[in-house]
C-alpha positions as CSV (number, residue, x, y, z in Angstrom):
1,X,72.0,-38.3,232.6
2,X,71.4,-35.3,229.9
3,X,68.6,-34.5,227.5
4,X,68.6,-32.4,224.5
5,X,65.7,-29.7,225.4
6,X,65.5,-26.7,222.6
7,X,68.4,-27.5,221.4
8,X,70.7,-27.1,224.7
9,X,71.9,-30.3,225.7
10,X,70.7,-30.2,229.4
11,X,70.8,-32.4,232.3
12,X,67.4,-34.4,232.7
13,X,65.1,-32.6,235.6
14,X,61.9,-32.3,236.7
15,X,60.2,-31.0,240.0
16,X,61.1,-33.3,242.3
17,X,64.9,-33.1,241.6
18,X,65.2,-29.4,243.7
19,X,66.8,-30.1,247.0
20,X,64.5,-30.7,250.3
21,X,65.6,-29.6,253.6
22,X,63.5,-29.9,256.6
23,X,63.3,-26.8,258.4
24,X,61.8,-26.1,262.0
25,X,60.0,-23.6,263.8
26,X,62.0,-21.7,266.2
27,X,60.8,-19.6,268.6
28,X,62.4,-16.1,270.1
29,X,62.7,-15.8,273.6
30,X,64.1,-12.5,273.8
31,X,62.8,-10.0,271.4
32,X,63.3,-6.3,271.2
33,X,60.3,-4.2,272.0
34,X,61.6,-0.4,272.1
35,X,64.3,1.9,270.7
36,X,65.5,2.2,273.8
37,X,66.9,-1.6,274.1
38,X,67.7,-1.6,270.5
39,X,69.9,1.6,271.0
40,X,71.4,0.0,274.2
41,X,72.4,-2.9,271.7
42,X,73.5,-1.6,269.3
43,X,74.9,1.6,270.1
44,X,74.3,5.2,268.3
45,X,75.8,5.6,265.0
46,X,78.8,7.9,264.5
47,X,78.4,11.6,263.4
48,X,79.1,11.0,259.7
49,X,76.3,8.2,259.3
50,X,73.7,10.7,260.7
51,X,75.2,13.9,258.6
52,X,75.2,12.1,255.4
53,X,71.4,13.0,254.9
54,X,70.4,15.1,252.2
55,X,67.3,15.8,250.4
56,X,68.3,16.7,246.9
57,X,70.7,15.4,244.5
58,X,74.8,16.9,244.0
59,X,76.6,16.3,240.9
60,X,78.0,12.5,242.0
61,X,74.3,11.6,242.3
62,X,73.5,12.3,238.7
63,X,76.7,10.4,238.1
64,X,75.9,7.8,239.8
65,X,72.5,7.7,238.3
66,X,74.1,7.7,234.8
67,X,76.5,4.5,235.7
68,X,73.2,2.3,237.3
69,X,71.5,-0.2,234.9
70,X,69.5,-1.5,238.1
71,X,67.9,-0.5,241.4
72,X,65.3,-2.0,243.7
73,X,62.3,-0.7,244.6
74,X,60.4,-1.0,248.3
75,X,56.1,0.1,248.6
76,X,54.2,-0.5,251.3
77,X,50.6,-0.6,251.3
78,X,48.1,0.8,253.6
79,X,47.9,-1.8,255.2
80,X,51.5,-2.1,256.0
81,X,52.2,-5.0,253.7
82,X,55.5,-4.9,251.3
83,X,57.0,-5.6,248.4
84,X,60.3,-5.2,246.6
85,X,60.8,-4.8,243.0
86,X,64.0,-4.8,240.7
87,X,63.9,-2.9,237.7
88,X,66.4,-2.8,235.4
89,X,67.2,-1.4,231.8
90,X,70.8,0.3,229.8
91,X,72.5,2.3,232.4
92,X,71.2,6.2,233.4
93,X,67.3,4.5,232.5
94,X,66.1,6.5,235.8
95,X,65.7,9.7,234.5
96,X,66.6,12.8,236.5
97,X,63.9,15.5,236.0
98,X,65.4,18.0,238.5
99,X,67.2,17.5,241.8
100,X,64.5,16.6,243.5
101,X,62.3,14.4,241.4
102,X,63.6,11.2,239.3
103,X,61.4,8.9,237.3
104,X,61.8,5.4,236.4
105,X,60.1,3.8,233.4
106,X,57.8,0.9,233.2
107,X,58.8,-2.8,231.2
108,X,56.9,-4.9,230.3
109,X,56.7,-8.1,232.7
110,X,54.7,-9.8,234.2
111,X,51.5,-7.7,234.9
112,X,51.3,-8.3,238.7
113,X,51.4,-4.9,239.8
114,X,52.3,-5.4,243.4
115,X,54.2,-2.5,243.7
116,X,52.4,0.0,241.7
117,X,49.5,-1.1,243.5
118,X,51.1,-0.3,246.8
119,X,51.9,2.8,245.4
120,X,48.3,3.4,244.9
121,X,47.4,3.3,248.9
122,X,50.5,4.6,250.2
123,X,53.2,6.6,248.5
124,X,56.4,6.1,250.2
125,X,59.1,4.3,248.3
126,X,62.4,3.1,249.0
127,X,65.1,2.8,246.1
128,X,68.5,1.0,246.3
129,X,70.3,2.1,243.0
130,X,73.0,-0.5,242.1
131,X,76.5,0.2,240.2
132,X,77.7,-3.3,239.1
133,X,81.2,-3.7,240.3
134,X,80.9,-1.1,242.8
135,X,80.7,-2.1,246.5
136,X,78.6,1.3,247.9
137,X,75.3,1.9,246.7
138,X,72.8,4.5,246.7
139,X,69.4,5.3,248.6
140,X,67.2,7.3,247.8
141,X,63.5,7.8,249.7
142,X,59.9,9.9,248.9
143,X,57.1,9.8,247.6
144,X,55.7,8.3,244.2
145,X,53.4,8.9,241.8
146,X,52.1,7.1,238.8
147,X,52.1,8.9,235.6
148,X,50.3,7.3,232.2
149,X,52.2,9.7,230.0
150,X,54.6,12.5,229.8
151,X,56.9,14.0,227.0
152,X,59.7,12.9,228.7
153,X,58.8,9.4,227.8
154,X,60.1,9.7,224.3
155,X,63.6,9.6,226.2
156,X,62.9,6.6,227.6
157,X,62.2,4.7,224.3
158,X,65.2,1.1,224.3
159,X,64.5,-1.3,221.4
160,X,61.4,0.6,220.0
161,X,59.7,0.5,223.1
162,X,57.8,3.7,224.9
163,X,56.8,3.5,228.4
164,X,53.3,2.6,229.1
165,X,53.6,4.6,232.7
166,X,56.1,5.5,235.1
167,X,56.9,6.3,238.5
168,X,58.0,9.8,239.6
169,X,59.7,10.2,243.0
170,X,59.8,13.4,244.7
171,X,63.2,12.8,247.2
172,X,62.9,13.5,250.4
173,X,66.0,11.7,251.9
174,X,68.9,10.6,249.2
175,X,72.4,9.5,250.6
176,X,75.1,6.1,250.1
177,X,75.2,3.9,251.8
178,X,78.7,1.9,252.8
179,X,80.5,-1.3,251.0
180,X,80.6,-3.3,253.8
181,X,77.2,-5.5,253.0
182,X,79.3,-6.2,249.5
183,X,81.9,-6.8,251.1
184,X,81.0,-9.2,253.4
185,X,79.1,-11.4,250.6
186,X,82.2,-10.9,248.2
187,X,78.9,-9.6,246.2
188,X,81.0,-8.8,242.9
189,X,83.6,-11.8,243.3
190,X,83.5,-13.8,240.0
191,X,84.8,-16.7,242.1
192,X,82.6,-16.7,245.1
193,X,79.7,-17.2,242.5
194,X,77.8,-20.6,241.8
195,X,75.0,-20.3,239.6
196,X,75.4,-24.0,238.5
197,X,74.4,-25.1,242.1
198,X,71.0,-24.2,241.7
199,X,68.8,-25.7,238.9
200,X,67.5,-23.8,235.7
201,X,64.6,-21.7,236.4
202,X,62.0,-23.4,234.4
203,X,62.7,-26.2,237.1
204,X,62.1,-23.6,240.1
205,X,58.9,-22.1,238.5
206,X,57.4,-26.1,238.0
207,X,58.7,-27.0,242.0
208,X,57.0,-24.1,243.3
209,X,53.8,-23.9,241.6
210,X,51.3,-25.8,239.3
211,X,51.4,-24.6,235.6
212,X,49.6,-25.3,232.4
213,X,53.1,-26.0,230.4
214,X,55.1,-29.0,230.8
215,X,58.5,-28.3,231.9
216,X,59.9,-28.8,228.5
217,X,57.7,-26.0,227.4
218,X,59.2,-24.0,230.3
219,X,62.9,-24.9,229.5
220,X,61.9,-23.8,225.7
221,X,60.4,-20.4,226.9
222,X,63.0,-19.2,229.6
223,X,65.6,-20.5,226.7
224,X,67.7,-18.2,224.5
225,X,64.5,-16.7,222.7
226,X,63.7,-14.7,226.3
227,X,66.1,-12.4,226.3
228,X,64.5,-11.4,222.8
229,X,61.2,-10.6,224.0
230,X,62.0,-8.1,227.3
231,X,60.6,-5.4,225.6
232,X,57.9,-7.1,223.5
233,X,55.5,-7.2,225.9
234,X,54.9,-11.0,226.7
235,X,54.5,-11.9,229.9
């Protein structure tokens, strides 16, 4: 059965369409405790793994920097509890203020904060920068700082838009890391993907939680008009 919601004819959903499936707990019986029995398990990894290290950026790094529309961001806070953040924007959006120290602009989303608050208590970051199509991708860790303003935000400016903040890294370890995650998930394989077996996202957001719009409202608002408001500032 199909409904016509914002125009998009659509098939008819609602909350308790997502797919169940009971799940129970399992419990380890033989966990790993020390380096020393996850080294005997695992083995040492091979001289160009460990050599690969570097703490500043070469030439292929600002490269690659200049090709990436996407990377994700790990904090920590204090109290050892994490989150990980995409951020995303035109290709070469992290800006390269020297070889040691990048920064990434701030969009507007959805104003929870997590990570910058993180940042706040404890500085470390962990960065996965993303090439679509290509199977490697870079790492990059150090330490962050949040900065309210800075004259290289007028380089940072997409659709009329100038960072309210952003993060600066200082590097402290930087090197790529191999293609064989990607290649194992066939990650950039048009024809492994299936985004159709998974319901629209205005469905996942009223399965998960409890929300003042109906999900007709929702369909409406994660419609075609969203893409029009990423740098408006609604969240």
């Amino acid at each position: 059965m199909t409904e016509t919601i914002a125009g998009t004819e659509t098939e008819t959903v609602s909350a308790t369409d997502v797919v169940e499936t009971a799940t129970t707990d399992v419990i380890a019986t033989d966990v790993i405790t020390t380096a020393a029995e996850l080294r005997e398990l695992i083995g040492v990894p091979k001289e160009r793994a460990v050599n690969k290290e570097r703490t500043s950026l070469l030439p292929i790094d600002h490269q690659w920097l200049a090709a990436s529309p996407y990377c994700l961001i790990a904090t920590s806070a204090a109290d050892g509890t994490c989150d990980v953040s995409p951020k995303g924007d035109p290709a070469g959006f992290v800006k390269i203020l020297s070889d040691t120290r990048l920064a990434i602009p701030e969009r507007p989303g959805n104003r929870r904060a997590d990570g910058y608050l993180n940042i706040l208590s404890n500085p470390h970051v962990g960065l996965i920068s993303v090439v679509p199509g290509r199977l490697e991708t870079l790492r990059i860790n150090g330490r962050a700082t949040l900065v309210r303003d800075a004259p290289y935000f007028d380089d940072m400016i997409v659709k009329g838009h100038r960072p309210i903040l952003a993060i600066e890294v200082d590097i402290e370890q930087i090197f790529f890391h191999c293609a064989k995650s990607a290649m194992r998930s066939k990650l950039w394989k048009p024809e492994t993907w299936k985004p159709e077996e998974l319901p629209p996202h205005a469905v996942i957001v009223k399965s998960v939680q409890q929300t003042r719009e109906s999900l007709e409202e929702l369909m409406e608002y994660y419609g075609a008009s969203y893409e029009e408001q990423l740098y408006d500032g609604k969240p």
